[in-house]
N, C-alpha and C positions, 0 to 999 in steps of 0.2 A: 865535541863536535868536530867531525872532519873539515878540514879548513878547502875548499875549491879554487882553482885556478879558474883567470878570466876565460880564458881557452876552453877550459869544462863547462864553462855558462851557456859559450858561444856553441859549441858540440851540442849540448842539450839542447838548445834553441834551434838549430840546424836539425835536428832529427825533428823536434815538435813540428816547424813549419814542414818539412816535407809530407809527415803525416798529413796534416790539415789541408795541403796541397793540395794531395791524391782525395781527402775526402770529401772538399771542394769540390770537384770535377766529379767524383761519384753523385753528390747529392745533385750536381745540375744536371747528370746523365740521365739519370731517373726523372726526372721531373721532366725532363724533355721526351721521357717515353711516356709522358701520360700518369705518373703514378709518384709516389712520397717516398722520401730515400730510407725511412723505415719499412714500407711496403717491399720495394725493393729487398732490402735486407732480408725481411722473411722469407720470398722468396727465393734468396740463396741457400738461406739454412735449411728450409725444406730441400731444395736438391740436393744440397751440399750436406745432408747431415749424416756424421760418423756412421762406421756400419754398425749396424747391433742396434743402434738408438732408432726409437720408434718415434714415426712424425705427429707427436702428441702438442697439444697446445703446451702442457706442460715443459715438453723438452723442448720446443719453439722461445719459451718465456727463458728458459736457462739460456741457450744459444745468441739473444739478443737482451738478455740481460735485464728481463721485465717481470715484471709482479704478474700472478698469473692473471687475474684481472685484465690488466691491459693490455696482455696477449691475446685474452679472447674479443676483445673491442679488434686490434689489431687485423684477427683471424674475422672478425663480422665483417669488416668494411672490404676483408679481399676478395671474402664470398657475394658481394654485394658488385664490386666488381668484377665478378666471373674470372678471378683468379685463383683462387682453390675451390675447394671443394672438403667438405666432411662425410665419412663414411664411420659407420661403427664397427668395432673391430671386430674382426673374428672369431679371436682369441678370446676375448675378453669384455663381455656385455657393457662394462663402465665405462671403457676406450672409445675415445671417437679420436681416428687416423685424418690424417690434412692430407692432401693430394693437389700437387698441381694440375688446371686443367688446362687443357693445347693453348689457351690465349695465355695463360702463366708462363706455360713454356716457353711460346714464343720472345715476349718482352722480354723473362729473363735470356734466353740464348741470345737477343740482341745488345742487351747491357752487357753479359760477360763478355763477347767478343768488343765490345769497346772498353774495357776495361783491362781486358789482358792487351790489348793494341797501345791504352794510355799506360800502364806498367812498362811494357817493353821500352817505353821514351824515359819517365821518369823514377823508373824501380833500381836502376843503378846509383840514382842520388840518395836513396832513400837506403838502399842499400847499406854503401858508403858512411852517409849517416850514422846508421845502426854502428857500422864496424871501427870508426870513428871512436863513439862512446865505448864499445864494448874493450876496446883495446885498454883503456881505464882503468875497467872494473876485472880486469885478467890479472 
């Protein structure tokens, strides 16, 4: 077993909480637009997903780290709030594509821009943090 200094405790600890920090502040960002900081998430992954990757419930479940089951709960209750939408695919009769709709897009473009505003303040600690530990493990 690698033996750790208290200073490596202390780094490690230093990066946890800033994570928890920023995700603090996300989950309350969210909910003060009306919506659950998982909703949210989805949300992101739908705009924000890689090119090539098709916005499937399935590659939604991978992105947020969910069984596909409770991605399609997840994906009911956005449709339910008129925040996506399902279409069948073009391509492919079995596919059904997620799509934001204008009131999805809206909330999310008001969380990112408060989210890239709260980074700009706290992303240098968190930064730091990071480089902190990695110096370490180099």
């Amino acid at each position: 077993m690698v033996d750790l200094e208290s200073s490596e405790y202390r780094k490690l600890e230093e990066f946890r909480f800033q994570i928890r920090r920023f995700l603090s502040f996300s989950e309350a960002a969210a909910r003060a637009s009306g919506i659950e900081p998982q909703q949210h998430q989805a949300l992101l992954a739908l705009k924000g997903m890689p090119q090539g990757c098709v916005p499937t419930i399935g590659h939604l479940a991978d992105r947020l780290l969910l069984k596909h089951h409770s991605a399609v709960g997840l994906v009911d209750r956005l449709e339910t709030l008129g925040l996506v939408t399902r279409q069948p695919s073009p391509d492919d009769a079995r596919q059904v594509l997620l799509r934001l709709t204008a009131k999805g897009e809206r909330i999310l473009h008001r969380l990112s821009l408060t989210h890239h505003k709260e980074l700009e303040e706290t992303g240098p600690k968190l930064v730091a943090a990071l480089r902190s530990i990695s110096r370490q493990t180099s």
